[in-house]
C-alpha positions, 0 to 999 in steps of 0.5 A, a space after each residue: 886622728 887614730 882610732 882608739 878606745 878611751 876608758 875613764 872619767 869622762 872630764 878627763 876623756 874631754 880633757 884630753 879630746 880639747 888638747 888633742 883637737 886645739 892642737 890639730 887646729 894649730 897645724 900648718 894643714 888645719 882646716 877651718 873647721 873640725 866636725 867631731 861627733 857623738 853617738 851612742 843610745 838615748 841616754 847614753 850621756 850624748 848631751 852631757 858630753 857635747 856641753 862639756 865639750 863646748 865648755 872646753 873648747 871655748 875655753 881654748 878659743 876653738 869652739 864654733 858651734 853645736 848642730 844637734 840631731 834631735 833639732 832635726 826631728 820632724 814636726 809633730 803636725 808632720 809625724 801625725 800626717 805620716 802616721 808615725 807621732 806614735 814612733 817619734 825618735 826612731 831613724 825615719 822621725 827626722 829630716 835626714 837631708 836637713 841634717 847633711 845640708 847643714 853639716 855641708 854648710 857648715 864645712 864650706 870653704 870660709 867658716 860661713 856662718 850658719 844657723 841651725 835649729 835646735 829641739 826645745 824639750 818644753 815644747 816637744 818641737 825643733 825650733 828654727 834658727 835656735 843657734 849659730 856655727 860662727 868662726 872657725 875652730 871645732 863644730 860639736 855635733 850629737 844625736 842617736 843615728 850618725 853611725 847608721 848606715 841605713 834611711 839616709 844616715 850613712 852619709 853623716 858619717 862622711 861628714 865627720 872628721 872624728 865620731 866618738 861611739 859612746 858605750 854603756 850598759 843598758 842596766 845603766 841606760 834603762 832607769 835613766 831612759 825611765 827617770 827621763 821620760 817621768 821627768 817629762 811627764 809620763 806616768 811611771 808605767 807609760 814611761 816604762 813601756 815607752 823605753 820597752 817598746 820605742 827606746 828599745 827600738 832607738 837603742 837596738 843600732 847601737 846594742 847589735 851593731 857597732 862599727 869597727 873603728 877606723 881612722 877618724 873614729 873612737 870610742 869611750 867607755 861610760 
């Protein structure tokens, strides 16, 4: 797949991603299975999406599975014993060769099935075998950190067929990183100073740096 820039709608962005990807999958050289990605900051709609997409490609009949990121994070029990609880989110709060070992899994030869964790909001903690990637067709995957090239993430990059940079503005991104984190019981001002001080920090990779596009890499455009 080319890379490109997509500006629009989002339903009809993942419109268009459905009828690219089922028509990549009925090629005589498909694979059994295409990773496709999404990245962008917290807030960036990642989750949105990646449902959205889901939907789609199960309507097609080529949807497989979701692995999320955030199903990777570390324990609380594990960040309090590494002193870094207080930074829960940032690139060293997950279990990165967790992450890679499942995507592995995922792309082996004969569609395995494969089950992955997930991360329950509710409880703040990633829970074990939360979900299942069965059959063949596109597996869905979304989090903060797959274009990193630094702590280990790097190498997610190689295990994605299409990685889909998701791009909005941060007056856009701040009040919904507040909202979020009121909804999840923070005061008003503990909110703000969470999204100023470790949502800035999760935001900065893709604020400074984004990677030029590449074959097997686009771009959208909230």
């Amino acid at each position: 797949m080319s890379p490109a820039v997509r500006v629009g709608e989002i339903p009809t962005l993942v419109s268009n991603l459905v009828d690219q990807l089922t028509q990549r999958l009925a090629a005589d050289d498909a694979p059994e299975r295409l990773v496709v990605g999404l990245v962008g900051a917290p807030g960036s709609g990642k989750s949105t999406i990646a449902e959205q997409l889901k939907t789609g490609l199960k309507a097609a009949g080529v949807f497989a599975g979701l692995v999320a990121m955030d199903g990777f994070h570390l324990s609380n029990a594990v960040l309090d014993e590494l002193g870094r609880r207080n930074r829960k989110g940032a690139p060293d709060t997950f279990d990165v060769e967790g992450y890679l070992t499942t995507l592995d899994r995922v792309r082996a030869d004969g569609a395995p099935q494969v089950l992955v964790p997930v991360y329950r909001r509710d409880m703040h903690e990633s829970v074990a075998a939360g979900s299942i990637v069965s059959g063949t067709g596109v597996v869905v995957t979304e989090g903060n950190y797959l274009a990193l090239e630094t702590r280990g993430w790097g190498a997610a990059r190689e295990r994605i067929d299409l990685l889909i940079h998701i791009d909005v503005p941060e007056e856009v991104l701040v009040p919904r990183l507040i909202n979020r984190h009121e909804d999840f019981g923070k005061n008003p001002l503990a909110a703000g100073h969470w999204v100023r001080t470790v949502g800035s920090a999760q935001c900065s990779p893709h604020r400074h740096k984004r990677p030029p596009l590449r074959r097997g890499m686009a771009r959208a455009r909230g």
